[in-house]
C-alpha positions as CSV (number, residue, x, y, z in Angstrom):
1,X,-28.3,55.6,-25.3
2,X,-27.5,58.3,-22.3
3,X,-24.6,58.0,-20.2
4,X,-27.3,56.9,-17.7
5,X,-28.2,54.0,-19.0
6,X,-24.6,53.1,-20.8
7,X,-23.5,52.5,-17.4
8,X,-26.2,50.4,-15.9
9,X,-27.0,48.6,-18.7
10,X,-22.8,47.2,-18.4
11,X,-22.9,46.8,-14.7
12,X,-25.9,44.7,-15.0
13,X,-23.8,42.6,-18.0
14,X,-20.9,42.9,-15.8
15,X,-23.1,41.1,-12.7
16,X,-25.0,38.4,-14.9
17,X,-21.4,37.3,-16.1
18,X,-19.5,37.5,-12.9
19,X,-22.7,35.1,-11.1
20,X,-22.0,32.8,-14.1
21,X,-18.4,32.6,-13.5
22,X,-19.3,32.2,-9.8
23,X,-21.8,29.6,-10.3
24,X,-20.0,27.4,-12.9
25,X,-17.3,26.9,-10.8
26,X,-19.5,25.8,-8.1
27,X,-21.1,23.1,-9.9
28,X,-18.9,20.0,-10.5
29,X,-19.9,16.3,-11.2
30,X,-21.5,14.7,-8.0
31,X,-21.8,11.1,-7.1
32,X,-23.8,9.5,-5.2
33,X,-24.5,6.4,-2.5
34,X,-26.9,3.4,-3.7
35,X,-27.5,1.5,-1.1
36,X,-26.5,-2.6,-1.7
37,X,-27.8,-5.2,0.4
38,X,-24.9,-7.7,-0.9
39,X,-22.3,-5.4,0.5
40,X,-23.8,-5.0,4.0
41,X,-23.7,-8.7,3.7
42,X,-19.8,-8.8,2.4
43,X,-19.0,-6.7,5.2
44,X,-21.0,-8.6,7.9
45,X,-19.3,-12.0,6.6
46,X,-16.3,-10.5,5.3
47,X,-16.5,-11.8,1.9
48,X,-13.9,-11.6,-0.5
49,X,-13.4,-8.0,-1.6
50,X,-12.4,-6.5,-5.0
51,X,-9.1,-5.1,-5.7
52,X,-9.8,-1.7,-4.6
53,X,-7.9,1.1,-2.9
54,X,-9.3,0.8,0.8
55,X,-9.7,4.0,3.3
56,X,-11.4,4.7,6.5
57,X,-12.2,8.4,8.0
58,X,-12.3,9.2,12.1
59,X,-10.6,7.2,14.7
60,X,-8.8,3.6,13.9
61,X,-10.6,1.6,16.1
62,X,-13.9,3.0,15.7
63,X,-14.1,4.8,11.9
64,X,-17.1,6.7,10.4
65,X,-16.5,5.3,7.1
66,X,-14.3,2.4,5.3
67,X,-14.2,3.1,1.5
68,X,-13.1,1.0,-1.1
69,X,-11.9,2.9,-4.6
70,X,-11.8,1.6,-7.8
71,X,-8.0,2.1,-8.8
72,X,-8.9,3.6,-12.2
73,X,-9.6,6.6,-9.9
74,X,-7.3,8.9,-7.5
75,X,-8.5,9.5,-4.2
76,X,-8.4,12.7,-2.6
77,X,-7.7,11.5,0.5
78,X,-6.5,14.2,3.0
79,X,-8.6,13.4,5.9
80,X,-8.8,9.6,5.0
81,X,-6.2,7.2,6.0
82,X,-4.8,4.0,3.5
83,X,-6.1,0.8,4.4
84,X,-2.5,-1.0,3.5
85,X,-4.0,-4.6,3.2
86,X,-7.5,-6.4,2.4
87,X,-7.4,-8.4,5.8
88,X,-7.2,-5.2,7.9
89,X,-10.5,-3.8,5.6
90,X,-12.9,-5.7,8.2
91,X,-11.0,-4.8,11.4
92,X,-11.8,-1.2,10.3
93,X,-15.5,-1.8,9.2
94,X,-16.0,-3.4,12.8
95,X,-15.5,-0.8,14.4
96,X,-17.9,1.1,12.4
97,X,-20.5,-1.6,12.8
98,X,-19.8,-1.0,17.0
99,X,-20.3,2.4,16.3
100,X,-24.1,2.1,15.4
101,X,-25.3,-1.6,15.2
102,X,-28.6,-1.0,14.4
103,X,-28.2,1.5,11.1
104,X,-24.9,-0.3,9.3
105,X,-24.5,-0.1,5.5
106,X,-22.8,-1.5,2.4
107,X,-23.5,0.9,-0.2
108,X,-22.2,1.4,-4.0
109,X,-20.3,4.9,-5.1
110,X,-21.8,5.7,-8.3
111,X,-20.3,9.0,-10.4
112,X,-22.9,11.1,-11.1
113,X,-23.8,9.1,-14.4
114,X,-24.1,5.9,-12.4
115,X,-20.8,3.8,-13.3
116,X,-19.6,2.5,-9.9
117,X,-16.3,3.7,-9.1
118,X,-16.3,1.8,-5.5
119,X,-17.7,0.8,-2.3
120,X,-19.1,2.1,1.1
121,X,-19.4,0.6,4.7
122,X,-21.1,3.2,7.5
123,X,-23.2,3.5,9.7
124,X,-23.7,6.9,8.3
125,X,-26.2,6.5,5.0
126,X,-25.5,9.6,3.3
127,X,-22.5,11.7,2.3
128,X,-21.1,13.7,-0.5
129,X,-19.1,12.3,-3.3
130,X,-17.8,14.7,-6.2
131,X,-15.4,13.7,-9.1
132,X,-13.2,16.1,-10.6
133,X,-11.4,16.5,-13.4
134,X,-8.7,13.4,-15.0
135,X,-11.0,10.5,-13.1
136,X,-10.2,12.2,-8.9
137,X,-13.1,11.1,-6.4
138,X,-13.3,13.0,-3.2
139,X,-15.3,10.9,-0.3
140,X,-16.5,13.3,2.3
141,X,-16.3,12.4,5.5
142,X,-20.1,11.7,7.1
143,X,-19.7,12.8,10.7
144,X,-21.8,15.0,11.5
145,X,-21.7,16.6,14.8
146,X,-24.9,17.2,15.4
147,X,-26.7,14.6,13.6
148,X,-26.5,12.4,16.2
């Protein structure tokens, strides 16, 4: 081989494995939102909830999302605030209900095989979930601006 084509033949190795490092750290494990009928209902008639580590995201009175997570899983919870008992859960999901009657939503947190790992209560129907590494769930919060 020249010189020539030494060089570009290891710059184009070098930029093949450089975008694989850069792209393998970019994918992670996604979950998911399946939206559940029975929790809408749970919600609207505050049923009994399971024993799950309760969140909400926005404003106290008037949130953009109560989450409920499993406590086999940590939370990454920096812009979600501890729900501290059950009995407060609904006083949070109202809120959300008054924030858009029309499009509420109960909705199971599925990992990205499909094992639940909690619950979801918005009037937002989509959002990103990702787990990470050693069981961690990171919720994002819905709001979108200008979705509205």
């Amino acid at each position: 081989m020249t010189n020539r084509i030494r060089k570009r033949f290891w710059a184009a190795t070098t930029l093949l494995l450089a975008s694989g490092l850069l792209l393998s750290g970019c994918t992670g494990s996604y979950g998911r939102l399946k939206p559940s009928a029975a929790w809408t209902d749970a919600f609207t008639n505050q049923l009994e909830l399971p024993d799950y580590n309760y969140y909400y995201c926005g404003r106290e009175n008037l949130p953009y999302a109560v989450v409920g997570i499993d406590p086999q899983y940590t939370f990454e919870d920096r812009l979600w605030h501890k729900i501290e008992s059950k009995a407060i859960v609904y006083r949070r999901a109202a809120g959300s209900r008054l924030w858009n009657a029309q499009r509420f939503q109960g909705a199971d947190i599925l990992d990205a095989k499909g094992n639940k790992i909690g619950i979801w209560f918005s009037s937002y129907t989509t959002t990103t979930v990702k787990i990470g590494p050693g069981n961690t769930v990171a919720v994002y919060n819905p709001y979108r601006p200008r979705a509205r």
